[in-house]
C-alpha positions in Angstrom: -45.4 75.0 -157.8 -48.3 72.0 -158.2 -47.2 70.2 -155.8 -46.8 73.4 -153.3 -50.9 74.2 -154.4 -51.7 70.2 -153.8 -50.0 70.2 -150.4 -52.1 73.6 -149.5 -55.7 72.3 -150.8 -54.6 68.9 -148.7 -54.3 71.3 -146.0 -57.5 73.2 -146.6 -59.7 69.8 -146.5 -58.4 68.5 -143.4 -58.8 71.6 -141.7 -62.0 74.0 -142.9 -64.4 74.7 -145.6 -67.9 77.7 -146.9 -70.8 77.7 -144.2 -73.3 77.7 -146.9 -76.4 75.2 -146.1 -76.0 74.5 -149.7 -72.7 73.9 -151.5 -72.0 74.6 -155.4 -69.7 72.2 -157.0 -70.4 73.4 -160.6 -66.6 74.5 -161.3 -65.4 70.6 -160.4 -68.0 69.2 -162.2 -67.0 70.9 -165.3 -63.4 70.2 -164.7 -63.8 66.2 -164.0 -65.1 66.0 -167.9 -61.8 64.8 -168.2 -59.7 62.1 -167.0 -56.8 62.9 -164.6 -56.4 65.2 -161.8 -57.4 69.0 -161.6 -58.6 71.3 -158.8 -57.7 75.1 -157.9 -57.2 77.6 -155.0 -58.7 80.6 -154.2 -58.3 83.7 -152.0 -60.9 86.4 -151.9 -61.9 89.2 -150.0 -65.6 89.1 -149.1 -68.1 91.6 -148.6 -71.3 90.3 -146.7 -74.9 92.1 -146.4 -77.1 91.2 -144.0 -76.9 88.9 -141.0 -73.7 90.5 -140.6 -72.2 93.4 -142.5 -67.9 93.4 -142.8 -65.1 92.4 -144.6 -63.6 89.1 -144.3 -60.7 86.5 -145.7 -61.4 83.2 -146.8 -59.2 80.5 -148.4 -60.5 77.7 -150.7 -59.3 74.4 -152.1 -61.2 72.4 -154.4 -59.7 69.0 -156.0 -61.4 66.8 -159.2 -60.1 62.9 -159.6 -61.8 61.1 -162.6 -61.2 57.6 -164.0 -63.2 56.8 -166.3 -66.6 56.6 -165.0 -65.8 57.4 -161.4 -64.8 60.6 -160.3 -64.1 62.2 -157.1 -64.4 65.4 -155.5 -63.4 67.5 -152.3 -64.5 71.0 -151.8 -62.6 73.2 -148.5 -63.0 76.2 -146.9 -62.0 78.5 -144.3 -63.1 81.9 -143.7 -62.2 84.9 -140.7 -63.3 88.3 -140.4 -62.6 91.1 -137.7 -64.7 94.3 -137.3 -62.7 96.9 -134.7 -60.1 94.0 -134.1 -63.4 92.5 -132.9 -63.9 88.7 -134.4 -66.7 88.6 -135.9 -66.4 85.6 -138.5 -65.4 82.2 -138.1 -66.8 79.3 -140.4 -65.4 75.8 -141.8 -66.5 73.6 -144.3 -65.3 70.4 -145.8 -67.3 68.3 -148.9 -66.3 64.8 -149.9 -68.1 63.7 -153.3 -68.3 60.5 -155.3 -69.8 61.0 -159.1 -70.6 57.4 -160.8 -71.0 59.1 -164.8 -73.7 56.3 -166.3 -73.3 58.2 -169.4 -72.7 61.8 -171.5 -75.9 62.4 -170.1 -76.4 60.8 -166.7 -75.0 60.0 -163.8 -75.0 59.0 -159.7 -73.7 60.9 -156.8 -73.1 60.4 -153.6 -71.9 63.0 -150.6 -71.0 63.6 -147.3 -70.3 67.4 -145.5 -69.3 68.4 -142.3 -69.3 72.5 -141.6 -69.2 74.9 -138.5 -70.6 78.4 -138.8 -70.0 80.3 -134.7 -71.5 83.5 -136.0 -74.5 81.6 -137.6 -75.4 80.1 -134.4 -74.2 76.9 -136.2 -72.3 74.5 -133.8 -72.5 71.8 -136.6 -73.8 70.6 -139.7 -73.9 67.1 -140.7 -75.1 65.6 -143.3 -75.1 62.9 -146.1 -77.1 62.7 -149.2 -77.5 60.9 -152.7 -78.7 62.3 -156.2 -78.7 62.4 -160.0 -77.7 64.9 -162.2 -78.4 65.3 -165.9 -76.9 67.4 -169.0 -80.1 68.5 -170.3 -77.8 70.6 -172.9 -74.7 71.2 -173.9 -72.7 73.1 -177.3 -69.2 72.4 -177.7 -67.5 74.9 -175.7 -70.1 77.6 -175.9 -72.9 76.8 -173.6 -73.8 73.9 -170.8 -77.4 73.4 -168.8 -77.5 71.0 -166.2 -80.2 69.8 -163.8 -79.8 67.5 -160.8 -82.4 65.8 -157.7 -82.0 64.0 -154.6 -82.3 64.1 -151.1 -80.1 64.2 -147.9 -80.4 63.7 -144.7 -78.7 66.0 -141.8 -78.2 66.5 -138.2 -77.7 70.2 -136.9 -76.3 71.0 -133.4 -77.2 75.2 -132.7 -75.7 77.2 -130.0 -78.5 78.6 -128.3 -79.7 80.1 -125.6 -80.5 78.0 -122.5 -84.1 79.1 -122.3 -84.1 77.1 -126.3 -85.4 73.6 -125.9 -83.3 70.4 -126.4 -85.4 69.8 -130.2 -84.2 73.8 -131.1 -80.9 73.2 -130.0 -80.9 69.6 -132.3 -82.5 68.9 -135.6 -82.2 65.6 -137.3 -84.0 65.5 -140.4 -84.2 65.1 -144.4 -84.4 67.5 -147.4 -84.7 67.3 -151.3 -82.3 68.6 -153.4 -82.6 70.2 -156.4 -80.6 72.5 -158.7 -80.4 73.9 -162.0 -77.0 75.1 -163.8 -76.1 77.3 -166.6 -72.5 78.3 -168.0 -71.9 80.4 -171.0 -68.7 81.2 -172.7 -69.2 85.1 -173.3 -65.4 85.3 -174.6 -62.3 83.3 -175.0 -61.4 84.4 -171.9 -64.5 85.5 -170.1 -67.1 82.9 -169.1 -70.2 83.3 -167.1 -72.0 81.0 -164.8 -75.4 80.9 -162.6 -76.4 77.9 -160.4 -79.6 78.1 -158.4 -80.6 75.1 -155.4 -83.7 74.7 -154.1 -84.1 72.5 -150.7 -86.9 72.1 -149.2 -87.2 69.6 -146.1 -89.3 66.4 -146.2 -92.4 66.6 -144.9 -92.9 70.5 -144.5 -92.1 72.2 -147.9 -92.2 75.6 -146.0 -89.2 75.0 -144.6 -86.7 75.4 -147.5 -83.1 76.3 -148.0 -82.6 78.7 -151.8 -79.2 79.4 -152.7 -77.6 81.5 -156.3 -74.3 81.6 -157.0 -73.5 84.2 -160.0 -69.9 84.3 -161.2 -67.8 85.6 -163.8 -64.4 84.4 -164.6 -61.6 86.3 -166.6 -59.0 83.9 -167.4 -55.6 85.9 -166.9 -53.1 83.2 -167.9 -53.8 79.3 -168.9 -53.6 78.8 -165.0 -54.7 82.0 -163.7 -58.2 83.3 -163.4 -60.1 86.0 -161.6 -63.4 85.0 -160.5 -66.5 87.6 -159.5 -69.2 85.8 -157.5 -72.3 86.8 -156.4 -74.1 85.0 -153.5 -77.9 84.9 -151.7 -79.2 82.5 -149.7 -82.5 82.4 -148.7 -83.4 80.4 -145.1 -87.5 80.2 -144.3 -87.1 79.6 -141.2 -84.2 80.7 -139.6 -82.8 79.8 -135.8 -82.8 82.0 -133.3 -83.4 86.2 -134.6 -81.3 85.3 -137.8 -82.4 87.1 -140.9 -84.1 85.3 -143.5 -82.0 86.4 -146.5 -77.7 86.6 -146.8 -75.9 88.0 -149.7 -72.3 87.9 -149.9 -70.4 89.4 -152.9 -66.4 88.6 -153.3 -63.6 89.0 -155.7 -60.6 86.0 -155.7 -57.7 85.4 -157.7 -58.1 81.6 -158.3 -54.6 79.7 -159.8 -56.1 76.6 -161.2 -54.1 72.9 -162.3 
């Protein structure tokens, strides 16, 4: 069975990933505290508000690798929706991270993502970026507060109308990037988590990028866990007639290794 899950989050990186601007890594964070290899899958079924209102399927691979002081991580995604056997979603994401831990407290990272969003107007998003990220708090098992800040720098492609200019259809540009992080263990089997980013671009803090995730996780087995998440996301300036605010609520059955 682990190597069947490895061979489908292999998969799941070389082929998708979420459309999110912003991209919350929180679970493999936590899970890379500890030398070796872990990761999990997930399927949900999403309801979105908003830009676009339906039901949708999405598939999820995360992996964790830490040695010591380095650790990596890869985050994938896929997601597809119909509406009247209409399609009506169609997104890919992939994340590739590189965490240098300087300390208990401390340490480096350093990322790279590539994602698609067709419904989003979203030909492409590149982008690579750099940051820190600090354990301002932590309790044993109970509790964890983390704060991070960097920067990243991106190229968008967006599928446009051809009255749109060539500098709307292509941005290239740089951001901050900053983010806070709670987790609480209500239970020994229920745990609660809320991460909130904040990225404004360089130059022009009006134009910022806000992102919360809210979940709840009830552990059904040592490997099995039902997560509860919550997104918004929050865009000031939005291409094209786009609305300025998303929220997406979901419900996936995560096995986890």
């Amino acid at each position: 069975m682990r190597t069947f899950i490895k061979a489908i989050i292999a998969a799941a990186a070389l082929h998708s990933a979420t459309a999110a601007a912003i991209t919350n890594m929180e679970y493999l964070h936590k899970q890379g505290e500890q030398d070796g290899l872990h990761g999990n899958i997930e399927l949900s079924l999403k309801g979105k508000s908003g830009n676009s209102n339906r039901q949708t399927h999405s598939i999820a691979g995360q992996l964790s690798y830490r040695a010591g002081a380095h650790q990596w991580l890869t985050s994938a995604s896929a997601e597809y929706g119909e509406s009247n056997k209409v399609k009506d979603t169609d997104n890919k994401f992939i994340h590739q991270r590189y965490i240098h831990h300087n300390s208990n407290k401390l340490a480096i990272e350093g990322f790279v993502q590539y994602q698609e969003d067709t419904f989003k107007l979203l030909d492409s998003r590149a982008l690579i970026g750099a940051g820190a990220r600090f354990k301002v708090s932590q309790k044993d098992d109970d509790y964890l507060f983390n704060f991070g800040l960097g920067a990243y720098y991106t190229q968008e492609v967006y599928n446009l109308p051809e009255t749109a200019t060539d500098e709307e259809r292509e941005e290239q540009y740089a951001r901050a990037n900053s983010y806070i992080n709670y987790a609480k263990q209500l239970t020994q089997s229920t745990s609660f988590s809320n991460t909130l980013y904040w990225q404004p671009r360089l130059g022009d803090i009006a134009d910022s990028y806000a992102y919360n995730n809210l979940a709840f996780t009830v552990k059904i087995s040592e490997k099995l866990a039902l997560k509860v998440t919550l997104e918004t996301q929050y865009d000031s300036k939005p291409v094209g007639e786009l609305e300025h605010v998303d929220h997406s609520y979901f419900t996936s059955l995560a096995y986890n290794f």
